[in-house]
Backbone as XML, in Angstrom:
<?xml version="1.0"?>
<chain id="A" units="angstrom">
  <residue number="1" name="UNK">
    <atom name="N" x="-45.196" y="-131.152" z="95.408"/>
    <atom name="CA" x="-43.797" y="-131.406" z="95.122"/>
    <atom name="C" x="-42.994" y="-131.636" z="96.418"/>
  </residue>
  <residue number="2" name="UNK">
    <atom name="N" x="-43.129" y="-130.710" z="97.393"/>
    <atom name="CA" x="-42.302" y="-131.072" z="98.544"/>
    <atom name="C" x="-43.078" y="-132.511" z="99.627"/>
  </residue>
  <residue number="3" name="UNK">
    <atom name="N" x="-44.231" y="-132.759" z="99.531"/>
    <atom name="CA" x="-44.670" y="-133.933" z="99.719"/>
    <atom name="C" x="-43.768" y="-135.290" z="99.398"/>
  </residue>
  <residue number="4" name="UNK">
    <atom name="N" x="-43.693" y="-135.323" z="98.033"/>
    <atom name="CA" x="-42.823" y="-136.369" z="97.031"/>
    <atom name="C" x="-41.786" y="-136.484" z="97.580"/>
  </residue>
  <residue number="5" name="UNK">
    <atom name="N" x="-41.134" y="-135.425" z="97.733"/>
    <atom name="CA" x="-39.415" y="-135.156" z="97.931"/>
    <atom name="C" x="-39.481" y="-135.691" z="99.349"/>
  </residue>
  <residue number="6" name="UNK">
    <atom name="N" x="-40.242" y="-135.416" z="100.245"/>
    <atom name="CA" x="-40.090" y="-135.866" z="101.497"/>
    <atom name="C" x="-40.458" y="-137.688" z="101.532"/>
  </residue>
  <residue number="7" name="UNK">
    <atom name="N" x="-40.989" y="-137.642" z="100.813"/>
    <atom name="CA" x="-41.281" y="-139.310" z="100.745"/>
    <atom name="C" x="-40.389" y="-140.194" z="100.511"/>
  </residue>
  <residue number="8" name="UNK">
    <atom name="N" x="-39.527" y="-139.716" z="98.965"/>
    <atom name="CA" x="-38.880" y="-139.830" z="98.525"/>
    <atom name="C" x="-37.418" y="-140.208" z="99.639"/>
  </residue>
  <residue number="9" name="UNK">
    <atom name="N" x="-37.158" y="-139.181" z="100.509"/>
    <atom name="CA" x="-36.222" y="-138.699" z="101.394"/>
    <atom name="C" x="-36.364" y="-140.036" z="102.972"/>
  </residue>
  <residue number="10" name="UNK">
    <atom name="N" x="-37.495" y="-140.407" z="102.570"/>
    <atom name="CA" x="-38.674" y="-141.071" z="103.814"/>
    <atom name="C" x="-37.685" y="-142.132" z="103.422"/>
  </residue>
  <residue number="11" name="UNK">
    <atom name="N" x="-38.186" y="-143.141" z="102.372"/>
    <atom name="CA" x="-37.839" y="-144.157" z="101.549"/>
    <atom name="C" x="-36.388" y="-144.812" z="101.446"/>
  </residue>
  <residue number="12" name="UNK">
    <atom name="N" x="-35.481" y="-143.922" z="101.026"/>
    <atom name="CA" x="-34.390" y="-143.829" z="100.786"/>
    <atom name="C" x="-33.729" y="-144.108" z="102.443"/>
  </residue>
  <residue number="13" name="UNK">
    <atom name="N" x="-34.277" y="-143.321" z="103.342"/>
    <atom name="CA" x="-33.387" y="-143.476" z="104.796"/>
    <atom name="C" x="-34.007" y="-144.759" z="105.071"/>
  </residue>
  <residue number="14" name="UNK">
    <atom name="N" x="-35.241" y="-145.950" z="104.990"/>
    <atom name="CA" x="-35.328" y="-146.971" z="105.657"/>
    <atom name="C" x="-34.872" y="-147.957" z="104.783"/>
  </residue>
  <residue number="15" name="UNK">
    <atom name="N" x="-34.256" y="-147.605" z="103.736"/>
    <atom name="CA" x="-33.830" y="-148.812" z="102.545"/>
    <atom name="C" x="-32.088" y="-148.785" z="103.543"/>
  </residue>
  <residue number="16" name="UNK">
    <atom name="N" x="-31.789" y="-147.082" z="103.664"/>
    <atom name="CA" x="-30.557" y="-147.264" z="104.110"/>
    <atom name="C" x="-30.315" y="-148.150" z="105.177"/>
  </residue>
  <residue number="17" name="UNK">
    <atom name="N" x="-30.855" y="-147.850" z="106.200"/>
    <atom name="CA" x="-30.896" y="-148.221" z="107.530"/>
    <atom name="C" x="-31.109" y="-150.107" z="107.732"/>
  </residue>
  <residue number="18" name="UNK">
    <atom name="N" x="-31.467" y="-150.009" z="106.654"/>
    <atom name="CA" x="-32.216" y="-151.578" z="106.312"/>
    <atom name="C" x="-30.714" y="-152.383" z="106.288"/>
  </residue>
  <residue number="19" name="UNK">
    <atom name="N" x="-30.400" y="-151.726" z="105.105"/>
    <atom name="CA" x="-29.047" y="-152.069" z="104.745"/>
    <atom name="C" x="-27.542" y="-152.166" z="105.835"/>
  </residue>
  <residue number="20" name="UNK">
    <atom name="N" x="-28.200" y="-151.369" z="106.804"/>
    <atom name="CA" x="-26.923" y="-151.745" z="107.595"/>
    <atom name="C" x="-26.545" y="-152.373" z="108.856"/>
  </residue>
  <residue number="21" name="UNK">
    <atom name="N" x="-25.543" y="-153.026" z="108.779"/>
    <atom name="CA" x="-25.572" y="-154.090" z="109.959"/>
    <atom name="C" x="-25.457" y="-153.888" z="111.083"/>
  </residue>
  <residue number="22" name="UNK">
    <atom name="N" x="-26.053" y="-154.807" z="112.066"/>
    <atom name="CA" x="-25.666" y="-154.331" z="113.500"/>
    <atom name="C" x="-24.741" y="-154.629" z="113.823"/>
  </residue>
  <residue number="23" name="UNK">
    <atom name="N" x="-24.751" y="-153.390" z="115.137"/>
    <atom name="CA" x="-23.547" y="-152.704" z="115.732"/>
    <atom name="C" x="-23.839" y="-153.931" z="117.366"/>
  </residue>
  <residue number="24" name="UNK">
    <atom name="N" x="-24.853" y="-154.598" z="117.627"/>
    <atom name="CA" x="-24.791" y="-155.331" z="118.706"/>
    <atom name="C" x="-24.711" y="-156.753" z="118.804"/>
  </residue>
  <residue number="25" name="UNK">
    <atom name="N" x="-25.193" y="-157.624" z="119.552"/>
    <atom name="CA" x="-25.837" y="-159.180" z="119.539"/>
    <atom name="C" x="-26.883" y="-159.136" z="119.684"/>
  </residue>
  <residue number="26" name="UNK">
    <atom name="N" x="-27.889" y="-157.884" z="119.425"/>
    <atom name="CA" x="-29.338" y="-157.943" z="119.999"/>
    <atom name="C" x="-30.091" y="-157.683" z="121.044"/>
  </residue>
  <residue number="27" name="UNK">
    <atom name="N" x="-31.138" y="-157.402" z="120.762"/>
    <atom name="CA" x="-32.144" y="-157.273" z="122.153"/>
    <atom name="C" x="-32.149" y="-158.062" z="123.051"/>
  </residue>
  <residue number="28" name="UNK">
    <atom name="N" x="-32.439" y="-159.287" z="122.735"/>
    <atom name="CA" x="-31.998" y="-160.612" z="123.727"/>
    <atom name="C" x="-30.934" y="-160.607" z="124.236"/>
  </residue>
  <residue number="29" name="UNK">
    <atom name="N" x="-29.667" y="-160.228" z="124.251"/>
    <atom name="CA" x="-28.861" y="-160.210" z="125.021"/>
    <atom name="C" x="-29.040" y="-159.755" z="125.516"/>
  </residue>
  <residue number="30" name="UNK">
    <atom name="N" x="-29.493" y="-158.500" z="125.902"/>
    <atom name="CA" x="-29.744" y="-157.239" z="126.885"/>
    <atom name="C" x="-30.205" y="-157.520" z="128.087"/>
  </residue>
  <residue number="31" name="UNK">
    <atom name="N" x="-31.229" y="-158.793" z="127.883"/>
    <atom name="CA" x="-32.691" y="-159.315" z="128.679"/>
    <atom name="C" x="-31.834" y="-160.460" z="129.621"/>
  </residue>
  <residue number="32" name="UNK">
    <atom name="N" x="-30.871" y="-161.295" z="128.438"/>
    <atom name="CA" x="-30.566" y="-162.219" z="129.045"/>
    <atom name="C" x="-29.233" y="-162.267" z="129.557"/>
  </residue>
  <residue number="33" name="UNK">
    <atom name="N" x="-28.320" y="-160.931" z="129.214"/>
    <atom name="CA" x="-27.308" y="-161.080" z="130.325"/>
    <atom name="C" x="-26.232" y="-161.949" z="129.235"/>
  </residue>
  <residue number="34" name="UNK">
    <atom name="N" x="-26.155" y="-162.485" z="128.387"/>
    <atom name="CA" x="-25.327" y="-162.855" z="127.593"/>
    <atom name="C" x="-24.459" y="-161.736" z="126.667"/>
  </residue>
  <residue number="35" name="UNK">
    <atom name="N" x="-23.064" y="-162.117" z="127.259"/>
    <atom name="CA" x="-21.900" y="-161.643" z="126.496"/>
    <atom name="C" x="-21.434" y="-160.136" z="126.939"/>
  </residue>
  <residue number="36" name="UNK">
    <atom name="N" x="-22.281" y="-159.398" z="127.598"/>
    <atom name="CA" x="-22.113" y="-157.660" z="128.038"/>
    <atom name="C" x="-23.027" y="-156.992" z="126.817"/>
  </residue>
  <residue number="37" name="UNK">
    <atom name="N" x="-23.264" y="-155.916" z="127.365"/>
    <atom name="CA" x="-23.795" y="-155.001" z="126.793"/>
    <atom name="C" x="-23.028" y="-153.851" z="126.107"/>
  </residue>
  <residue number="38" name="UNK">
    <atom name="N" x="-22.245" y="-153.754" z="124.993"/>
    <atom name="CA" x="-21.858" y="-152.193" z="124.979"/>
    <atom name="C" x="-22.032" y="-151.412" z="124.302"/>
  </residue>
  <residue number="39" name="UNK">
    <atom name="N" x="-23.260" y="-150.334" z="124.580"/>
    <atom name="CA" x="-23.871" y="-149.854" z="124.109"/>
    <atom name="C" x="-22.844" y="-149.063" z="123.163"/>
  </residue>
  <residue number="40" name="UNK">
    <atom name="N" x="-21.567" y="-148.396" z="124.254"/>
    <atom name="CA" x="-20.581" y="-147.614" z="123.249"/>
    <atom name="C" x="-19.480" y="-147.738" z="123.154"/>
  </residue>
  <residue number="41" name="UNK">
    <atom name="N" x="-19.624" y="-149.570" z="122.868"/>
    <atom name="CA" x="-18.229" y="-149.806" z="122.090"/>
    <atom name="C" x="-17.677" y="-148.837" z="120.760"/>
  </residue>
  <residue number="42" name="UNK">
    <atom name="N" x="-16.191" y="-148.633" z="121.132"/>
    <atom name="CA" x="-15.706" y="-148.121" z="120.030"/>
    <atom name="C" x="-15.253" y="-148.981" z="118.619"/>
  </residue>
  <residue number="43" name="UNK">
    <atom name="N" x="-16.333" y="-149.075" z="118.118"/>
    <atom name="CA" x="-16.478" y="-149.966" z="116.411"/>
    <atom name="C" x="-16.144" y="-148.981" z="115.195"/>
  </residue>
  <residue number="44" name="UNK">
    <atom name="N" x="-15.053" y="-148.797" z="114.915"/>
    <atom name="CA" x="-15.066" y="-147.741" z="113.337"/>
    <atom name="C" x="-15.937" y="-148.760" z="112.138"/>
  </residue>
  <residue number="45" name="UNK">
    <atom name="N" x="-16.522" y="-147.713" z="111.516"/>
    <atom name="CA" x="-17.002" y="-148.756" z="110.255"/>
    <atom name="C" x="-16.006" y="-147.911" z="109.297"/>
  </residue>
  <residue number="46" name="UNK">
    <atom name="N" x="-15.939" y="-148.883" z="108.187"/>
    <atom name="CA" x="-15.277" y="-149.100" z="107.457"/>
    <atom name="C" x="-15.538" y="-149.290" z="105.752"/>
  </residue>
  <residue number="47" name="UNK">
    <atom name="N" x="-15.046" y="-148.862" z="104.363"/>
    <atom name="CA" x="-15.921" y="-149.037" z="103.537"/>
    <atom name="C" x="-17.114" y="-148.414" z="103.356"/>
  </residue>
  <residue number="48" name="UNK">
    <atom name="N" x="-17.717" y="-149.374" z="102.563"/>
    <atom name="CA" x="-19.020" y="-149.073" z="102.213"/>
    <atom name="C" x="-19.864" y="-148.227" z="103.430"/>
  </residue>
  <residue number="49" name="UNK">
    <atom name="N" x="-19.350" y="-149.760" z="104.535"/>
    <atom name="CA" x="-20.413" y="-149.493" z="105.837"/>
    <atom name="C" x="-20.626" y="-147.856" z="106.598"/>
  </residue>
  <residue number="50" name="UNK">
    <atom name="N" x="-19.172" y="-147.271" z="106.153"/>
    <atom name="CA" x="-18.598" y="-145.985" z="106.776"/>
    <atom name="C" x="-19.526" y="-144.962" z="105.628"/>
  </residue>
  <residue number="51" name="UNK">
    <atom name="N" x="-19.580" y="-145.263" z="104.377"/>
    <atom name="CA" x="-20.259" y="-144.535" z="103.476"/>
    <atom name="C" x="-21.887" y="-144.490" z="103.788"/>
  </residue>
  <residue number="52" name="UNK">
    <atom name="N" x="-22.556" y="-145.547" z="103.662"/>
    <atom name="CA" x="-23.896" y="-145.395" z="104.231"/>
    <atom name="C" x="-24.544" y="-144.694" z="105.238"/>
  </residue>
  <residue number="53" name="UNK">
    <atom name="N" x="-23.992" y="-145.076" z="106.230"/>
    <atom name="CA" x="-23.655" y="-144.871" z="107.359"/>
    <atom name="C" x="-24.201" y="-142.974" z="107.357"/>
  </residue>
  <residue number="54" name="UNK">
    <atom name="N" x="-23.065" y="-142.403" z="106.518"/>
    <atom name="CA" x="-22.881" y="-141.149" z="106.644"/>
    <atom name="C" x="-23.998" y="-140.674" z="105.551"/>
  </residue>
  <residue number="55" name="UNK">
    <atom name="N" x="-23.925" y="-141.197" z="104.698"/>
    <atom name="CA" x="-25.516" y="-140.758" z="103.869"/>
    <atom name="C" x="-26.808" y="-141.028" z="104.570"/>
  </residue>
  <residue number="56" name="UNK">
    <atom name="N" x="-26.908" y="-142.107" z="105.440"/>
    <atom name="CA" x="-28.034" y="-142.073" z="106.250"/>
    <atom name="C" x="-28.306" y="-140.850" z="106.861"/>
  </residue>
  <residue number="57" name="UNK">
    <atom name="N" x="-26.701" y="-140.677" z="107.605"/>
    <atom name="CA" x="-27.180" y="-139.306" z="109.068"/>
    <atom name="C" x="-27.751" y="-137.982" z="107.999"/>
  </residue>
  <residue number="58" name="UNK">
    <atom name="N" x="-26.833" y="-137.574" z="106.546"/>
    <atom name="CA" x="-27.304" y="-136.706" z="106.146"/>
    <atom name="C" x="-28.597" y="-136.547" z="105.420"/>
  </residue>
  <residue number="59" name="UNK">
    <atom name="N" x="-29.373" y="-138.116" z="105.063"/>
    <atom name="CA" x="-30.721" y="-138.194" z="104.812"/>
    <atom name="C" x="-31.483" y="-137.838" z="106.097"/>
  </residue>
  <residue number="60" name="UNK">
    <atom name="N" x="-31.165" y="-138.126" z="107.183"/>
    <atom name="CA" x="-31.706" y="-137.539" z="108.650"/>
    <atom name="C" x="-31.962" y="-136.212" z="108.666"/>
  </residue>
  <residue number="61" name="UNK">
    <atom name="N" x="-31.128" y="-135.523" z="108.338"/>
    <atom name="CA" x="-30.699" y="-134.099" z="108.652"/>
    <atom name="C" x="-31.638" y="-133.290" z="107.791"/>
  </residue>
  <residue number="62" name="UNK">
    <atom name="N" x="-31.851" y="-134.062" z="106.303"/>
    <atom name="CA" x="-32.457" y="-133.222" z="105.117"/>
    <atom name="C" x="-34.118" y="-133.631" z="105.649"/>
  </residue>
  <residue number="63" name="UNK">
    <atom name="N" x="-34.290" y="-134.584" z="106.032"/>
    <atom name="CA" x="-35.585" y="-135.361" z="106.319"/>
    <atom name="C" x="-36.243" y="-134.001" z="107.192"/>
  </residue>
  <residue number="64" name="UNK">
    <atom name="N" x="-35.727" y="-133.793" z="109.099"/>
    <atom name="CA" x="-35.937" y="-132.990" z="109.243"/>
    <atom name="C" x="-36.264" y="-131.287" z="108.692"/>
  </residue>
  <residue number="65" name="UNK">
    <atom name="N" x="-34.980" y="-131.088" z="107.906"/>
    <atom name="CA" x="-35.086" y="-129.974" z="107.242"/>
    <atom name="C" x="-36.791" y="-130.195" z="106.631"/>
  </residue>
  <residue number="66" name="UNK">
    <atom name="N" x="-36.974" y="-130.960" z="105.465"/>
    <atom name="CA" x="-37.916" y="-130.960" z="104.825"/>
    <atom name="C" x="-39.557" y="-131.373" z="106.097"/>
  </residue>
  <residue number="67" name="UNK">
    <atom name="N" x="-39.122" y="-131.576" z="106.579"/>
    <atom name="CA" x="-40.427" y="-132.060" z="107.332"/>
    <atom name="C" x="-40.864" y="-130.435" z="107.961"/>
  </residue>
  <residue number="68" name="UNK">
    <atom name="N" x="-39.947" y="-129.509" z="108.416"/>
    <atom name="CA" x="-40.246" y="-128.201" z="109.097"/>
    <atom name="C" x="-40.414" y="-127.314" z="108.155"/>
  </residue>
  <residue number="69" name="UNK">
    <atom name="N" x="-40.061" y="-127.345" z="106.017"/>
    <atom name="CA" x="-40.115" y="-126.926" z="105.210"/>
    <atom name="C" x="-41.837" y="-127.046" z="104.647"/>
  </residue>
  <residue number="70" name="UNK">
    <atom name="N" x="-42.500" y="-128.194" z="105.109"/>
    <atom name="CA" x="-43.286" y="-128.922" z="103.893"/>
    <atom name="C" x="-44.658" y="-128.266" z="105.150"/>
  </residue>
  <residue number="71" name="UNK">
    <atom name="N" x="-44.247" y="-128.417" z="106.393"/>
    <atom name="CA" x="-45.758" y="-127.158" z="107.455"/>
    <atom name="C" x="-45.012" y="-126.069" z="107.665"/>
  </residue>
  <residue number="72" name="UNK">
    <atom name="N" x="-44.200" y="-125.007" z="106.991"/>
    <atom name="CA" x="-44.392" y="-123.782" z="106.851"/>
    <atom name="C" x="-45.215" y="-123.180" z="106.551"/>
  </residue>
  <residue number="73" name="UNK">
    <atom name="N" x="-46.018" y="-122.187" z="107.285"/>
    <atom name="CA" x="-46.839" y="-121.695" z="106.410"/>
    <atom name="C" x="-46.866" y="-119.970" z="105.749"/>
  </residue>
</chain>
């Protein structure tokens, strides 16, 4: 059961993550010096994007939890 749930938990965070857009212009810019780099531009998301977003970090959080839950012994 806690196998599933963690899978489950697995699944759900790369569908999220899938789903959300980038925050840059890419790797290639990085390489090639086009446009600046900012790693920590200040971007609010907004919407949806602000909702995901925050269900991702707390699928993160439970992921861990369950991953240190599921080799307890």
């Amino acid at each position: 059961m806690k196998d599933i749930l963690l899978i489950i938990v697995s699944a759900a965070i790369i569908i999220l993550s899938l789903l959300q857009s980038g925050k840059s212009e890419g790797i290639s810019s990085a390489f090639t010096g086009s446009g600046g780099l900012n790693l920590f531009s200040n971007v609010k998301e907004r919407g949806a994007e602000k909702v995901i977003s925050n269900i991702t970090f707390i699928l993160g959080i439970l992921f861990f939890a369950l991953a240190i839950w599921v080799n307890w012994k």
